[in-house]
KOLVOBA-917487 format. One line per 5 residues: number of its first residue (from 0); for each residue x, y, z of C-alpha. Coordinates in pm, 1 decimal, decimal comma. Example, Ala and Ser with C-alpha at 12.3 -4.5 7.8 and 13.67 -1.06 7.14 Angstrom:
2
0 = 1230,0 -450,0 780,0; 1367,0 -106,0 714,0
***
This chain:
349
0 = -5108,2 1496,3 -2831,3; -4753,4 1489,8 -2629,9; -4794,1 1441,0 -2271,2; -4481,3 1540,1 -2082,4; -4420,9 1547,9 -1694,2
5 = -4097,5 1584,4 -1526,0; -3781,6 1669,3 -1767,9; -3672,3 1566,7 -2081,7; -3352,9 1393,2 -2235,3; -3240,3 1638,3 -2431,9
10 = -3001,2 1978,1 -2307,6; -2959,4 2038,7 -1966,8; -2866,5 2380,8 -1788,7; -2734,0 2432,0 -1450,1; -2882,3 2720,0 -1282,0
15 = -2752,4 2834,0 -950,9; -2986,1 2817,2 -651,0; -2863,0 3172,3 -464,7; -2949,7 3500,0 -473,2; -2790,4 3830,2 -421,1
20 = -3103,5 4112,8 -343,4; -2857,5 4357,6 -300,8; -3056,4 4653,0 -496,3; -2807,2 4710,6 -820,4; -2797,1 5045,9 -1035,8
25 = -2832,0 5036,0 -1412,7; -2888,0 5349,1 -1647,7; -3066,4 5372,2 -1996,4; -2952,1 5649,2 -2185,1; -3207,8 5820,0 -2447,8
30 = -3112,7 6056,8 -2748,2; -3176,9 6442,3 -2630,4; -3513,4 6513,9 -2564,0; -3681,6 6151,7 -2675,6; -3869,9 5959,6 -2483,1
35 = -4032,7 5670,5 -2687,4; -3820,5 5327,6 -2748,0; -3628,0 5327,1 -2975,6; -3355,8 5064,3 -3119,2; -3043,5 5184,7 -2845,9
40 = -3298,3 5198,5 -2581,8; -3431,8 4861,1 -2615,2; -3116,3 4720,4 -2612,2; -2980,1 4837,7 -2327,0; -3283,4 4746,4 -2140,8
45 = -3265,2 4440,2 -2308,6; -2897,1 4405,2 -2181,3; -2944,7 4536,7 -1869,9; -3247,7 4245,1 -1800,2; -2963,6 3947,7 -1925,0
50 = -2715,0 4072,0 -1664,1; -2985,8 4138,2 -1381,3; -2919,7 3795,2 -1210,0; -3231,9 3591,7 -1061,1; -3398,7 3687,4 -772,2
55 = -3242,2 4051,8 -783,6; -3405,7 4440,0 -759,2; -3244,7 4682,5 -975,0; -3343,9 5079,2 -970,0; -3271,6 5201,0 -1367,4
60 = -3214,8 5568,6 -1417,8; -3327,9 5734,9 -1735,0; -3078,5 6016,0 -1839,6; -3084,6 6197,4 -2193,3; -2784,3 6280,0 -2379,8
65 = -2592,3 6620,7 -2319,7; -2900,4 6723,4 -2117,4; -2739,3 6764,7 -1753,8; -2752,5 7143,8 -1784,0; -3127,3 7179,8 -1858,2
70 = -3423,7 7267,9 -1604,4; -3475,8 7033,0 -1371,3; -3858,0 7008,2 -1412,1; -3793,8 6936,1 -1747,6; -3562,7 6689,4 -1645,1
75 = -3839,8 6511,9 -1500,5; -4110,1 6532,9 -1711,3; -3837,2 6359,8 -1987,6; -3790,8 6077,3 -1677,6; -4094,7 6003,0 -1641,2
80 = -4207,9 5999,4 -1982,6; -3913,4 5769,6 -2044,5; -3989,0 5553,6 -1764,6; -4329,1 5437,6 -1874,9; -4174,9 5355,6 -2219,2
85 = -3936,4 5131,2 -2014,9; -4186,3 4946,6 -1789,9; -4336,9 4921,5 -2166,1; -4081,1 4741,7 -2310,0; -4046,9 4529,5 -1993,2
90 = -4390,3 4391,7 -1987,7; -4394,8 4347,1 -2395,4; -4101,2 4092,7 -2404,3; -4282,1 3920,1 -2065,8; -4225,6 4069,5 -1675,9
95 = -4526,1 4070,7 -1493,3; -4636,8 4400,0 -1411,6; -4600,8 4316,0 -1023,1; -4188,7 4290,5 -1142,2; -4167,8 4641,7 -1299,4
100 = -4280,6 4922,1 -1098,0; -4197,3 5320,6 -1143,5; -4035,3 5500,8 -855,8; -4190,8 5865,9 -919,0; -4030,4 6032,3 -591,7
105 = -3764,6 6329,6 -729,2; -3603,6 6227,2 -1026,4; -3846,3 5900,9 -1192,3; -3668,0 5587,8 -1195,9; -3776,2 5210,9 -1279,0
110 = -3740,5 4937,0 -1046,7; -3681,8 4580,7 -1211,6; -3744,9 4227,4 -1023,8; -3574,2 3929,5 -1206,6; -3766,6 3662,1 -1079,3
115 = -3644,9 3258,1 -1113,8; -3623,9 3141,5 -1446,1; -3873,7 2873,2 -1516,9; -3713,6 2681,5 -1767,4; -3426,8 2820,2 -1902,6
120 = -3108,6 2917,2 -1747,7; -3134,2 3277,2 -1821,2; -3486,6 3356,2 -1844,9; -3453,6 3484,6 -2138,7; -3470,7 3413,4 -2506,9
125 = -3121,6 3597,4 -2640,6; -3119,5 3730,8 -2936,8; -2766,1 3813,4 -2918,2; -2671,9 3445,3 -3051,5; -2844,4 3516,4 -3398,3
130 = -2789,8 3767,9 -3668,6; -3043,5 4070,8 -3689,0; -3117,9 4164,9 -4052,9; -3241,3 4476,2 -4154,9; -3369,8 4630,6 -4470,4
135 = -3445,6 4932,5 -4565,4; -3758,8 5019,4 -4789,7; -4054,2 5248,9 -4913,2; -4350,5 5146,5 -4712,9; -4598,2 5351,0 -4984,9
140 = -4455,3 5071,2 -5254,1; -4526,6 4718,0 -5277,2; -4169,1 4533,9 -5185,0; -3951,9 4230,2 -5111,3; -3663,2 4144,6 -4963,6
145 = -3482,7 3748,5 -4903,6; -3337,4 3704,5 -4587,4; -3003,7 3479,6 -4551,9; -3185,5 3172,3 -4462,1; -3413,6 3222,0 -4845,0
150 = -3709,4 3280,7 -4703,6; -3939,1 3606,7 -4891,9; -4087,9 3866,2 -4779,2; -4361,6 4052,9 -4921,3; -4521,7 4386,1 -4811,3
155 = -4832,0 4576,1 -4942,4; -4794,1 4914,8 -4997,9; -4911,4 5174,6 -4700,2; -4942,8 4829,0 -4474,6; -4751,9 5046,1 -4156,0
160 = -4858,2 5327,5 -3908,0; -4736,4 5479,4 -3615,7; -4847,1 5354,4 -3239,9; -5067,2 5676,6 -3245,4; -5256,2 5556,9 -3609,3
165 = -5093,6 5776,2 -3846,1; -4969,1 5608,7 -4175,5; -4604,0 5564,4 -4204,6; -4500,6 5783,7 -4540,6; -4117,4 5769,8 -4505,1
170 = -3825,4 5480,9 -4578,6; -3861,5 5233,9 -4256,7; -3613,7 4920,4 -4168,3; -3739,4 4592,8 -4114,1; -3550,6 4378,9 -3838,0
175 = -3582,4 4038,2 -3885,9; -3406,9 3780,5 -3707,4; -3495,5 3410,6 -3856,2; -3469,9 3063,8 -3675,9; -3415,8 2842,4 -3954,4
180 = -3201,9 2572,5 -3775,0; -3256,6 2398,8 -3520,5; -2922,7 2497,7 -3351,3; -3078,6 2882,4 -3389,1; -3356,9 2759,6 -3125,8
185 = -3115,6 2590,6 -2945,1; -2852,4 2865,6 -2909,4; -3142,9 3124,7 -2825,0; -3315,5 2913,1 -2576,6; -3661,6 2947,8 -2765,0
190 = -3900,5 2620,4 -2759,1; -4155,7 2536,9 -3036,1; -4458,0 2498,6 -2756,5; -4795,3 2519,8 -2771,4; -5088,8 2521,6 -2510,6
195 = -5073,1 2158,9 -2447,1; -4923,2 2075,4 -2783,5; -4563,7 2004,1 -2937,9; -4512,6 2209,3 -3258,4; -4288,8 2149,5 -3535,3
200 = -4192,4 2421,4 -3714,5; -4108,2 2505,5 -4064,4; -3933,8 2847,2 -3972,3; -3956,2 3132,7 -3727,6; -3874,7 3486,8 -3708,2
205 = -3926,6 3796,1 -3463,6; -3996,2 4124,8 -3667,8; -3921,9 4438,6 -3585,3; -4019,3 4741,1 -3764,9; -3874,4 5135,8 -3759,3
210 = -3894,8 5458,8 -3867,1; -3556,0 5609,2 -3745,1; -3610,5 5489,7 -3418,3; -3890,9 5519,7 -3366,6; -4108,6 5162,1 -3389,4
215 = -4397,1 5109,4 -3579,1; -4664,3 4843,2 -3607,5; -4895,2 4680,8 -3874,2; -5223,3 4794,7 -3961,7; -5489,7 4601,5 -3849,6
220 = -5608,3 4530,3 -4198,1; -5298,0 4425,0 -4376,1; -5094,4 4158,2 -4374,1; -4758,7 4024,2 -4513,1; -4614,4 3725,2 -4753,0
225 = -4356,0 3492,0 -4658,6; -4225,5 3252,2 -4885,4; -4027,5 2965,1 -4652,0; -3766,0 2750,9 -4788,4; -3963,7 2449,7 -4775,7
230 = -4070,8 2265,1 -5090,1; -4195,3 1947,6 -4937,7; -4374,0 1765,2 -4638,8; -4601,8 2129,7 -4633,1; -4975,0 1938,6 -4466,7
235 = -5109,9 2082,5 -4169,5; -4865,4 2356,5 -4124,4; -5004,7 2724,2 -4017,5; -4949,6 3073,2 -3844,1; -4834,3 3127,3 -3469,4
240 = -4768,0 3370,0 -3334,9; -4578,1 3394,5 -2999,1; -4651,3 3531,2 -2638,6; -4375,7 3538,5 -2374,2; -4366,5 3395,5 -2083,5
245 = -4135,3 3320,4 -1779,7; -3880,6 3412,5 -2025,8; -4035,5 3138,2 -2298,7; -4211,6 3221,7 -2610,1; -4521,8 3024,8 -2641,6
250 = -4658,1 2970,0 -2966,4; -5064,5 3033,7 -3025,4; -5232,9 2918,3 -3315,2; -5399,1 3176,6 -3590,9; -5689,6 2931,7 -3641,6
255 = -5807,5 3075,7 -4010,6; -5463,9 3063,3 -4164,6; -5305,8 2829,0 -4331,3; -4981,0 2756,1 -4580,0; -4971,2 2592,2 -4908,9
260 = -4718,0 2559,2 -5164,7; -4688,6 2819,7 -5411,8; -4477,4 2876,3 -5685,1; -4228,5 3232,5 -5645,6; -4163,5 3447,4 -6000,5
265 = -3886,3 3674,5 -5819,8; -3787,1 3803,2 -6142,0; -4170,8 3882,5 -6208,1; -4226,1 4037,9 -5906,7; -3937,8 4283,4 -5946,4
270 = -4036,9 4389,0 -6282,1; -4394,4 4487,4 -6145,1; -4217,8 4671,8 -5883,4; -3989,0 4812,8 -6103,6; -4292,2 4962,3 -6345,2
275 = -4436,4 5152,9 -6040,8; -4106,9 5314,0 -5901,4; -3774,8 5330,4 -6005,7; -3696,5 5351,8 -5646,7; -3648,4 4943,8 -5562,1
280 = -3291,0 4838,4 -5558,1; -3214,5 4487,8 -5604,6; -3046,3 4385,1 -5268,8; -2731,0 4198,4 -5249,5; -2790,5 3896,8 -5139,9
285 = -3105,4 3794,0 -5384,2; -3083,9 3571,4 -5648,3; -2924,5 3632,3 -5989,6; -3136,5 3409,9 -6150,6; -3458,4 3628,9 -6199,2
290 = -3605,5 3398,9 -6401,5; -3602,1 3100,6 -6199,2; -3973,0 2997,9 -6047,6; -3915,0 2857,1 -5708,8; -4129,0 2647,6 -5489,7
295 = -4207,0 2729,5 -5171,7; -4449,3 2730,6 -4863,3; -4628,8 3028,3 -4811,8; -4785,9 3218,8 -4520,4; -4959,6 3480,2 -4439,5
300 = -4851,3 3723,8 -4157,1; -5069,3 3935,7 -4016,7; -4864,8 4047,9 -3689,0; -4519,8 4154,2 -3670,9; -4314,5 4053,0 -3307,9
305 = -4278,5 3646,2 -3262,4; -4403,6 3463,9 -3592,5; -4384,6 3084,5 -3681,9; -4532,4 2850,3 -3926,0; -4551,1 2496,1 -3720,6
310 = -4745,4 2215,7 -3764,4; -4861,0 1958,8 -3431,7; -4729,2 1666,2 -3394,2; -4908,9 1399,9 -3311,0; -4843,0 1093,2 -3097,3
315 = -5049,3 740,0 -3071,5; -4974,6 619,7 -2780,7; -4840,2 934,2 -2552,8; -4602,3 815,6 -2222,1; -4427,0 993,6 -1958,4
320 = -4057,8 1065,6 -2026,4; -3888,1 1129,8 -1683,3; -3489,5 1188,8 -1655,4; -3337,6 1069,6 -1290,9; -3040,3 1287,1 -1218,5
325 = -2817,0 1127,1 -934,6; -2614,0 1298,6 -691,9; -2744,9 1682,6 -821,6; -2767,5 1965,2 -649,3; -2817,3 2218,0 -909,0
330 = -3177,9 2276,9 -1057,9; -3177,7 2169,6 -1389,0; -3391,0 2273,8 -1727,7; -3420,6 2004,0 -1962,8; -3496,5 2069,0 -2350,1
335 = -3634,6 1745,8 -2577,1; -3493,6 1842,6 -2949,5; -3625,5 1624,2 -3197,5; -3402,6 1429,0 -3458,7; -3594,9 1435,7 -3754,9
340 = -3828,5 1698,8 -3678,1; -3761,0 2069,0 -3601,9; -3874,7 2103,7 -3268,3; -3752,9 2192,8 -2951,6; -3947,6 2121,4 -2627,6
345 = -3892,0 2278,8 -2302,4; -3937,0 2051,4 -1988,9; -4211,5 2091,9 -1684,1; -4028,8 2071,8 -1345,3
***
């Protein structure tokens, strides 16, 4: 195991030591009469959280398109129905709860605290630096799709349902955005950490799943194929999946899974599709070559969010690795990135 204390020689960020608590207004505008996240709504509160500096309060108003001229009771039962889904969102991608709290006096509001980053600059992992993919299929219909990086994935037909239980009949879109450099971890700020463990990864992703825009969520019985680009050095390698924190994702292992090599028929796997609905369209940027059998590593997903399929990496003789920096003001975050291995470490201060 890696033992680490200090900061490491790898990427250094600057972050500023002042703070502004001058109370800041943001809003978070909802389609007319909804009041459950959808994809616009996370964003913005996504956006409005990146430009929240440190240390800061900001009050966020919930407003629904073209409805200024309706009652003003139901006005606020919309607010504060849209104000829990907020604080939701908040908490899921890692505020404390003592950092989001709901102002229910007249018109419901929600009041954000950005605390200091821990590690990285932002406190964030930003998602705007990589491409989101989306695709758009049957969920009663066993499909695939290859994202730009080549990994597969493969869903079990009637594998979604909504937050409230109910199966998920109509076309959804799957979100995916992939990691498959390390510059993509790098650019994004997201580490490869474990509880006391360096990871190296093979690939990871953060899944997203909707109907319209409304999100939906794997069934607690199914699970999901993907097929990495990886056709070699595959031992030891298995399913995390990722909790955030301070603005990091940290990586917990899925003890019973594992990956192994396994040979992909895409061609085959259309044509079984293709017998069972004439629906599946081939999408643009699979393979040509249907007959081709490819090797790659395969795991098994059971949760959609923050996925990755690491390995540990293990050390003989584990030593301290401490970086002196002279004549600094500034607090610094430093990030160890591997050469030969992808993996991307985030520093203890």
């Amino acid at each position: 195991m890696l033992r680490f204390t200090g900061t490491f020689l790898g990427i250094a960020f600057a972050v500023s030591g002042l703070a502004n608590n001058g109370l800041q207004s943001f809003k978070v505008i909802f389609p007319t009469g909804v009041t459950k996240l959808t994809r616009s709504v996370m964003k913005q509160a996504s956006d409005i959280y990146n430009k929240l500096p440190e240390r800061n309060f900001t009050r966020i108003k919930l407003i629904g398109e073209s409805e200024e001229n309706q009652a003003k009771v139901l006005s606020v039962q919309l607010a504060k129905k849209r104000a829990y889904s907020v604080r939701e969102f908040f908490i899921g991608i890692g505020c404390t709860e003592k950092n989001v709290k709901l102002d229910m006096t007249g018109m419901p509001v929600v009041i954000l605290f950005k605390p200091k980053a821990r590690y990285s600059i932002s406190g964030k992992i930003n998602l705007d630096k990589i491409e989101q993919q989306c695709f758009n299929i049957d969920p009663s219909q066993k499909t695939f799709f290859k994202t730009k990086g080549g990994n597969i994935f493969v869903f079990q037909p009637n594998s979604f349902e909504t937050e409230y239980g109910m199966p998920v009949a109509k076309n959804i879109n799957i979100c995916v955005w992939e990691f498959y450099k390390k510059t993509d971890m790098i650019a994004c700020q997201l580490s490869s950490c474990g509880e006391n463990q360096v990871l190296e990864t093979a690939s990871t992703f953060y899944i997203q799943v909707f109907k319209g825009d409304e999100k939906v969520q794997l069934k607690k019985n199914k699970n999901y194929k993907i097929y990495l680009n990886r056709d070699s050095d595959v031992n030891g390698f298995k399913a995390y999946y990722g909790q955030v924190k301070d603005g990091n994702v940290f990586w917990v292992e899925d003890k019973k899974s594992y990956a192994y090599i396994s040979m992909f028929d895409e061609g085959d796997l259309k044509n079984k599709i293709d017998k069972k609905s004439n629906s599946f369209v081939v999408r643009p940027n699979q393979d040509k070559d249907e007959n081709k059998l490819d090797k790659k590593l395969l795991l098994k997903g059971k949760k959609i969010g923050w996925i990755n399929c690491d390995r540990v990496i293990h050390v003989d003789k584990p030593s301290d690795l401490e970086v002196v920096l002279e004549n600094v003001s500034d607090e610094f975050s430093v990030r160890l990135v591997l050469s030969k291995k992808k993996c991307n470490y985030t520093g203890n201060g």
